[in-house]
C-alpha positions as CSV (number, residue, x, y, z in Angstrom):
1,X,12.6,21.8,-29.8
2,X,14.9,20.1,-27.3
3,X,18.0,21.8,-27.1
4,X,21.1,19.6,-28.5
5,X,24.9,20.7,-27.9
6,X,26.3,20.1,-31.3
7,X,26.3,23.2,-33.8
8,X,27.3,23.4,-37.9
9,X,29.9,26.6,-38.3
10,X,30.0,27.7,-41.8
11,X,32.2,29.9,-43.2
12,X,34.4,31.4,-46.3
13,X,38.8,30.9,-46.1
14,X,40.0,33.0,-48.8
15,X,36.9,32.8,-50.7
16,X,36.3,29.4,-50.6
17,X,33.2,27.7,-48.8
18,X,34.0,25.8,-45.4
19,X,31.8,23.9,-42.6
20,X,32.6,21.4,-40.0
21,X,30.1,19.9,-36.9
22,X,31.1,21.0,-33.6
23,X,30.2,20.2,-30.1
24,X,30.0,22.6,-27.3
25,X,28.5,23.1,-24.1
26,X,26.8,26.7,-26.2
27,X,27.1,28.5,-28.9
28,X,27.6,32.4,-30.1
29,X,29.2,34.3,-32.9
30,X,32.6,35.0,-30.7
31,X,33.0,31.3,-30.4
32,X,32.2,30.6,-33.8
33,X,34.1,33.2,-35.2
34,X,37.3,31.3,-32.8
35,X,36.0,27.8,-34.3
36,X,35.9,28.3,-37.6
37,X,39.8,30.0,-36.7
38,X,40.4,27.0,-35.1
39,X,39.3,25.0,-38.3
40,X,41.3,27.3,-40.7
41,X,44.5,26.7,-38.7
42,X,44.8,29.9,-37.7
43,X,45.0,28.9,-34.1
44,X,45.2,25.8,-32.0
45,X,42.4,23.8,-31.3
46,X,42.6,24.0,-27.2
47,X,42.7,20.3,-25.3
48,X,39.4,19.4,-23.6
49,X,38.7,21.5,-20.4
50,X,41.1,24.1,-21.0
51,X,40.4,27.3,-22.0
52,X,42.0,28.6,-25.1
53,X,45.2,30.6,-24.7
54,X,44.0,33.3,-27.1
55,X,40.3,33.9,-28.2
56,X,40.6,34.7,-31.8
57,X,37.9,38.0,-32.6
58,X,36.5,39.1,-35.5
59,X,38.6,41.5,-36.8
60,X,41.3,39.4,-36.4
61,X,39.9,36.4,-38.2
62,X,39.5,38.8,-41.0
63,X,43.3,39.8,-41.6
64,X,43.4,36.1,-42.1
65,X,41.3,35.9,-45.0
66,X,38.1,34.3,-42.9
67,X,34.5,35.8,-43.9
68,X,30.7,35.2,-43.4
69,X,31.2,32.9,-40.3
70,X,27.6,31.7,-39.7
71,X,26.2,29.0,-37.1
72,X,23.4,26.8,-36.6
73,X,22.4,24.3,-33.6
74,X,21.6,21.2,-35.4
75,X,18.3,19.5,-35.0
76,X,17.3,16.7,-32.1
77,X,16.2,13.4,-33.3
78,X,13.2,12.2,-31.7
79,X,13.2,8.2,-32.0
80,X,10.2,6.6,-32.5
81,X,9.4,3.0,-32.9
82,X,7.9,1.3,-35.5
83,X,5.0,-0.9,-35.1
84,X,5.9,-4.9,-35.9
C-alpha cells in the first residue's frame, strides 16, 4: 500500500465519540494523543512549520476528560481509467 500523509484520530471528550481527518508529515500515539487535544480545545492548534509550544501527553489529556485516542492512516486511491 502506498503510504499517504493524512490520518483519522478518533477519540472519546467526556464520554462522547470524536474524530476529525488530519494531515501530517507521520503519525504516532504522542501526536495523536496532542491532536485529538488540539481538537478538544485543550491546546492551541500550532501555525504551520512551528513546533508546538507544549506537547500535550497522555496523562495530561486524561485530567481533561480525553479517552481511547486511536489513529489510523487513511487509505491511497489508486485511479484508474475507464474504458470508452
Amino acid at each position: 500500500m502506498a503510504q499517504t500523509d493524512i490520518f483519522i484520530i478518533e477519540y472519546k471528550l467526556l464520554g462522547e465519540q470524536k474524530s476529525f481527518i488530519i494531515r501530517a508529515q507521520r503519525m504516532r500515539n504522542v501526536e495523536a494523543w496532542h491532536w485529538a487535544s488540539c481538537d478538544a480545545g485543550i491546546t492551541p492548534i500550532p501555525k504551520p512549520g512551528k513546533a508546538p509550544l507544549k506537547i500535550i501527553s497522555k496523562p495530561q489529556a486524561e485530567k481533561y476528560g480525553i479517552t481511547e485516542v486511536r489513529w489510523r492512516e487513511t487509505a491511497a486511491l489508486k485511479w484508474t481509467e475507464v474504458p470508452s
